[in-house]
Backbone as CSV, one residue per row, in Angstrom:
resi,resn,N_x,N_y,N_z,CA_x,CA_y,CA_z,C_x,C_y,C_z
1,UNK,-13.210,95.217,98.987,-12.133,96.163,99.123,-12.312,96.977,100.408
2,UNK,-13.792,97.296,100.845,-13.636,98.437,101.843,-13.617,97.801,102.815
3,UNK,-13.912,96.111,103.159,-13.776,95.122,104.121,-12.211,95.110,104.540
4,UNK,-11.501,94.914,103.165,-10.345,94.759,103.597,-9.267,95.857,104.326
5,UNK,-9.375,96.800,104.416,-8.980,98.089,104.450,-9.353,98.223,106.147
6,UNK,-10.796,98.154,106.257,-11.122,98.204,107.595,-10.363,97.406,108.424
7,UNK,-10.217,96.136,107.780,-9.558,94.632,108.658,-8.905,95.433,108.812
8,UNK,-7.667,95.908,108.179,-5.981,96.489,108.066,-5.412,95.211,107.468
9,UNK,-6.390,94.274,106.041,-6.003,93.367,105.391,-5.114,93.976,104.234
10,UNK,-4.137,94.848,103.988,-3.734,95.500,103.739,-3.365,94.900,102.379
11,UNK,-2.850,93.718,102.460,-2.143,92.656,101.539,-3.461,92.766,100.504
12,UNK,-4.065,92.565,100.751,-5.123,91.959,100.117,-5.995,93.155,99.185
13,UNK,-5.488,94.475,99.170,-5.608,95.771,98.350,-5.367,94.990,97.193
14,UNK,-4.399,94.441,97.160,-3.387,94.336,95.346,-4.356,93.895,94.288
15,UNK,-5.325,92.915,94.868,-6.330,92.381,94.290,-7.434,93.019,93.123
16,UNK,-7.539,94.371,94.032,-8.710,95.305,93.315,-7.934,96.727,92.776
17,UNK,-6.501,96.964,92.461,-5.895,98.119,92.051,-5.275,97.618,90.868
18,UNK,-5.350,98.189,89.707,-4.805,98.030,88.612,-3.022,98.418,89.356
19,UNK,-1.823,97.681,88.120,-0.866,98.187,88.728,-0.399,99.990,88.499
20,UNK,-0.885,100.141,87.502,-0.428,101.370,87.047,-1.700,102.698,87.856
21,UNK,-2.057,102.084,88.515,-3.596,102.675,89.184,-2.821,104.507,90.008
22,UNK,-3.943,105.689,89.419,-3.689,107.062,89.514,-4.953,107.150,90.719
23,UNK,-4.239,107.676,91.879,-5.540,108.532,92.708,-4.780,109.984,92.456
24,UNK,-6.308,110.620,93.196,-6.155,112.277,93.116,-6.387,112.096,94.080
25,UNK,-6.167,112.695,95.831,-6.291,112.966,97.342,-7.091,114.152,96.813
26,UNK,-8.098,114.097,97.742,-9.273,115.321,97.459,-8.328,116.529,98.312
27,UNK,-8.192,118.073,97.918,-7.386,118.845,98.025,-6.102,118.511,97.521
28,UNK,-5.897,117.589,97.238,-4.610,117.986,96.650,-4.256,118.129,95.125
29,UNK,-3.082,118.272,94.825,-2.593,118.288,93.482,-1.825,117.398,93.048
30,UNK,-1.250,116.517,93.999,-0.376,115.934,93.857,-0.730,114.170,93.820
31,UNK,-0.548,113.383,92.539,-1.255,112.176,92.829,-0.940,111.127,93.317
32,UNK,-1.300,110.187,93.693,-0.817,108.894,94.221,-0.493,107.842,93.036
33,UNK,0.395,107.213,92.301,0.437,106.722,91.562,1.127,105.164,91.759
34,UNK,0.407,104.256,91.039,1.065,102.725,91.243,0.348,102.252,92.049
35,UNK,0.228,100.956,92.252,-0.439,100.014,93.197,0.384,99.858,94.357
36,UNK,1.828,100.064,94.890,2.665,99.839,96.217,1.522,101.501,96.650
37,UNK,2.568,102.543,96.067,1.607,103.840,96.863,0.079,103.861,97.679
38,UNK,-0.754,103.203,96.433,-1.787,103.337,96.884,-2.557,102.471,97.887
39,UNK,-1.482,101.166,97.810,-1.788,100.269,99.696,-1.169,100.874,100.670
40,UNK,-0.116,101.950,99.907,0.874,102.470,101.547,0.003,103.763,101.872
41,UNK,-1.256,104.218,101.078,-1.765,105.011,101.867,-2.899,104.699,102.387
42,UNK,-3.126,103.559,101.930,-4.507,102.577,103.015,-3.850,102.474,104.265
43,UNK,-2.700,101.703,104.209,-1.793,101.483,105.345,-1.666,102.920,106.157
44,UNK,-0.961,104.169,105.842,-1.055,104.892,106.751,-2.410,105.676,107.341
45,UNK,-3.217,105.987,106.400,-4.186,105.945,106.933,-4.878,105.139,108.441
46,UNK,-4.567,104.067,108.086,-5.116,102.754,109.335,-4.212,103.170,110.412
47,UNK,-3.024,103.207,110.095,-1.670,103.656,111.157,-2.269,104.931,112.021
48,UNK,-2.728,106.208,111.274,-3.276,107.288,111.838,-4.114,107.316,112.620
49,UNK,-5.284,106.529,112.629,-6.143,106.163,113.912,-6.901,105.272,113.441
50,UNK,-8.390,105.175,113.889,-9.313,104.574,114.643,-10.602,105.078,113.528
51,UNK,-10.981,103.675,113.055,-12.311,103.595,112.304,-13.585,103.627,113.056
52,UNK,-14.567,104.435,113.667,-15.441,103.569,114.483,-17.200,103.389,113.430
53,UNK,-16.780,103.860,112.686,-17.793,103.992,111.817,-17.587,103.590,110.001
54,UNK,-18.500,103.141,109.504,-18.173,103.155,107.973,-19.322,102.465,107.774
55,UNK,-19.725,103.312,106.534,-20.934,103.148,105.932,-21.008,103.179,104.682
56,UNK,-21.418,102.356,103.614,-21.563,102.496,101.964,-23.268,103.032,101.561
57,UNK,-23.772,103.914,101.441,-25.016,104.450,101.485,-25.403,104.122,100.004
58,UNK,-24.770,104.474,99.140,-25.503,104.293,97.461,-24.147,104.002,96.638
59,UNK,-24.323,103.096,95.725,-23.555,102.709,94.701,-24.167,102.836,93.465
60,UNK,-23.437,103.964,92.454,-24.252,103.845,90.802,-23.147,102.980,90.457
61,UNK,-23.171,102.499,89.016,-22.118,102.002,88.217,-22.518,102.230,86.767
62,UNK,-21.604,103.225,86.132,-21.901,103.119,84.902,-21.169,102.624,84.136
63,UNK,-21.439,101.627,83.107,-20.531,101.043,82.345,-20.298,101.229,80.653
64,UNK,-19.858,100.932,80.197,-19.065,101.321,78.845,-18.016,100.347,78.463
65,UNK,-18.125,100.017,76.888,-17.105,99.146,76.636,-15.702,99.406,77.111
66,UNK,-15.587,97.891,77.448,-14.009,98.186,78.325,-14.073,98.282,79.774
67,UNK,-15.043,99.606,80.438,-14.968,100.350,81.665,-16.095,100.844,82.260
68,UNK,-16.337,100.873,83.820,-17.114,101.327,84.200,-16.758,102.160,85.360
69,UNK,-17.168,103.437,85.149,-17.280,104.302,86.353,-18.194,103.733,87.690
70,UNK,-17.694,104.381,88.239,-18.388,104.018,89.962,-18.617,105.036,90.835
71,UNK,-20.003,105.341,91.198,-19.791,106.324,92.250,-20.234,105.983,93.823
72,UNK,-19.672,106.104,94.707,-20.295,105.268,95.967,-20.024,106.545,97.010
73,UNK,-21.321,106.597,97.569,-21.599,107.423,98.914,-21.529,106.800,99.950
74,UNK,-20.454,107.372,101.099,-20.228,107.004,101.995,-20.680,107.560,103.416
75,UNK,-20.472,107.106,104.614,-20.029,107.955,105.769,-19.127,107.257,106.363
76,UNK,-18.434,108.230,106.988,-17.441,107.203,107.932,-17.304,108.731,109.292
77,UNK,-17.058,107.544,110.069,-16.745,107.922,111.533,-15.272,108.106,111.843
78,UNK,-14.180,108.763,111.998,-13.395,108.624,112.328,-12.431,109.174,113.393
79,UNK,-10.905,108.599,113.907,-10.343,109.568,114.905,-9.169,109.291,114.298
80,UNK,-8.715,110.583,114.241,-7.189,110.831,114.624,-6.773,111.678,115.304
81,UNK,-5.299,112.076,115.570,-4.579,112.824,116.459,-5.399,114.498,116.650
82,UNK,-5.539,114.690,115.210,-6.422,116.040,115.110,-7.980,116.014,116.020
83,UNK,-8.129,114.567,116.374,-9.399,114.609,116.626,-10.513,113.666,116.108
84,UNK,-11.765,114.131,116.645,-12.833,112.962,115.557,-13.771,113.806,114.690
85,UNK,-14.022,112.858,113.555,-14.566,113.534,112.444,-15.556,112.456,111.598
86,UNK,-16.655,112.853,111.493,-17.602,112.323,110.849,-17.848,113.017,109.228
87,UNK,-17.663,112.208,108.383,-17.715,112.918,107.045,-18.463,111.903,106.351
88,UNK,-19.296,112.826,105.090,-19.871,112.006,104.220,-18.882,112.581,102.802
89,UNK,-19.302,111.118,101.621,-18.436,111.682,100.766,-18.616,110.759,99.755
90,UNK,-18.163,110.808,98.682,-18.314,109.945,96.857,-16.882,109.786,96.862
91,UNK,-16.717,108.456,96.829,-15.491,107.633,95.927,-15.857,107.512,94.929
92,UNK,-14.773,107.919,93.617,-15.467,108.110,92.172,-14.057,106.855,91.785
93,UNK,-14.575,105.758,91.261,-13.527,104.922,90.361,-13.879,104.697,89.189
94,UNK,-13.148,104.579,88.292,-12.743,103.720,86.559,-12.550,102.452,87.077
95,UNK,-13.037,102.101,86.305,-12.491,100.327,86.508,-12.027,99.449,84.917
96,UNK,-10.960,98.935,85.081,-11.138,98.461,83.435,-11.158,97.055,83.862
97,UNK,-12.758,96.787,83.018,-13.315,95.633,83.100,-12.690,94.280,81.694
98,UNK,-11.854,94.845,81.215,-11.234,93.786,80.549,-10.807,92.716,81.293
99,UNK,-10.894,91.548,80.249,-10.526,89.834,81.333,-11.205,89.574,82.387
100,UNK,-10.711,88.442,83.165,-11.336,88.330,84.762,-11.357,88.844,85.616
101,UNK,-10.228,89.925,85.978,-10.531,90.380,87.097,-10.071,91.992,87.136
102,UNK,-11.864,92.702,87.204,-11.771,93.763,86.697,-10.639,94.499,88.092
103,UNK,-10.176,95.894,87.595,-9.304,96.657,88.516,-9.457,98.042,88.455
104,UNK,-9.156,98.302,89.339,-9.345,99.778,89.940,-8.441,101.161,88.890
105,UNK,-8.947,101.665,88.282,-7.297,102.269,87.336,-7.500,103.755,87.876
106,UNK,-8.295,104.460,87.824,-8.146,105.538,88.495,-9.207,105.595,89.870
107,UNK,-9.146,106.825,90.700,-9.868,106.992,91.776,-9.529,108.053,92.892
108,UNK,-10.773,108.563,93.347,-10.904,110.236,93.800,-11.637,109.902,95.009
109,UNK,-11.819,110.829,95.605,-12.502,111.068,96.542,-13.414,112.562,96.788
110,UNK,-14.374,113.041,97.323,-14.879,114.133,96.817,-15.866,114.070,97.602
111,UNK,-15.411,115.409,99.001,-16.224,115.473,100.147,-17.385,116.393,100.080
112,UNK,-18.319,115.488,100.890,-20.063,116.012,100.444,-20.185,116.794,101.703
113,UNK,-19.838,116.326,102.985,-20.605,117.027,104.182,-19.381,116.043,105.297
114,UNK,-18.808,117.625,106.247,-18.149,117.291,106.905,-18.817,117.645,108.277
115,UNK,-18.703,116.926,109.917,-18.996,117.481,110.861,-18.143,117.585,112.091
C-alpha cells in the first residue's frame, strides 16, 4: 500500500481499503468516508507535492477474532507549497481480516514529532 501511493499507483489503493472504509485526518473533525474519498486523498496529496523521503520504522499488529489493529511508525520527508517538512508519526488501522483479502476499515493518523 505505501509502495503504491509513493508510485502515484493510485488505482491500485482499492485493493487494501474496505469499501465502506472511515479515516479521521489528524486535526480534524471531519471524516473521510468510502473507498473513492479515500484514493482521492492519496491522489491529492501526491498532486500537492514532492515525496523525498519515506520511511516505515516499526510495525505492531494486534489481532483479534475477525480484526487486527495496526500501528506503524513512520517518517517521511516532504514538500509542499507551504514548504518542506519532515515529520514522524503512527498510522493506526482496523483491518477486517475476514475471507481472503483482508481490508483496511478504519484509519488515523497521529503526529509524534514534527520539524
Amino acid at each position: 500500500m505505501n509502495t503504491a501511493w509513493q508510485e502515484a499507483r493510485y488505482d491500485s489503493l482499492y485493493l487494501f481499503f474496505h469499501s465502506d472504509v472511515v479515516m479521521l485526518p489528524p486535526g480534524s473533525d471531519q471524516p473521510i468516508q468510502g473507498v473513492e474519498a479515500m484514493v482521492e486523498s492519496y491522489r491529492q496529496f501526491g498532486a500537492m507535492g514532492t515525496i523525498h523521503a519515506f520511511e516505515i520504522k516499526k510495525v505492531d499488529v494486534f489481532e483479534t477474532d475477525g480484526a487486527a489493529m495496526v500501528h506503524m511508525l513512520f517518517f517521511v520527508d516532504f514538500e509542499i507549497e507551504a514548504g518542506r517538512f519532515q515529520e514522524e508519526g503512527m498510522e493506526v488501522y482496523t483491518v477486517d481480516v475476514f475471507g481472503d483479502n483482508p481490508l483496511v476499515v478504519w484509519r488515523t493518523q497521529i503526529p509524534l514529532k514534527k520539524e
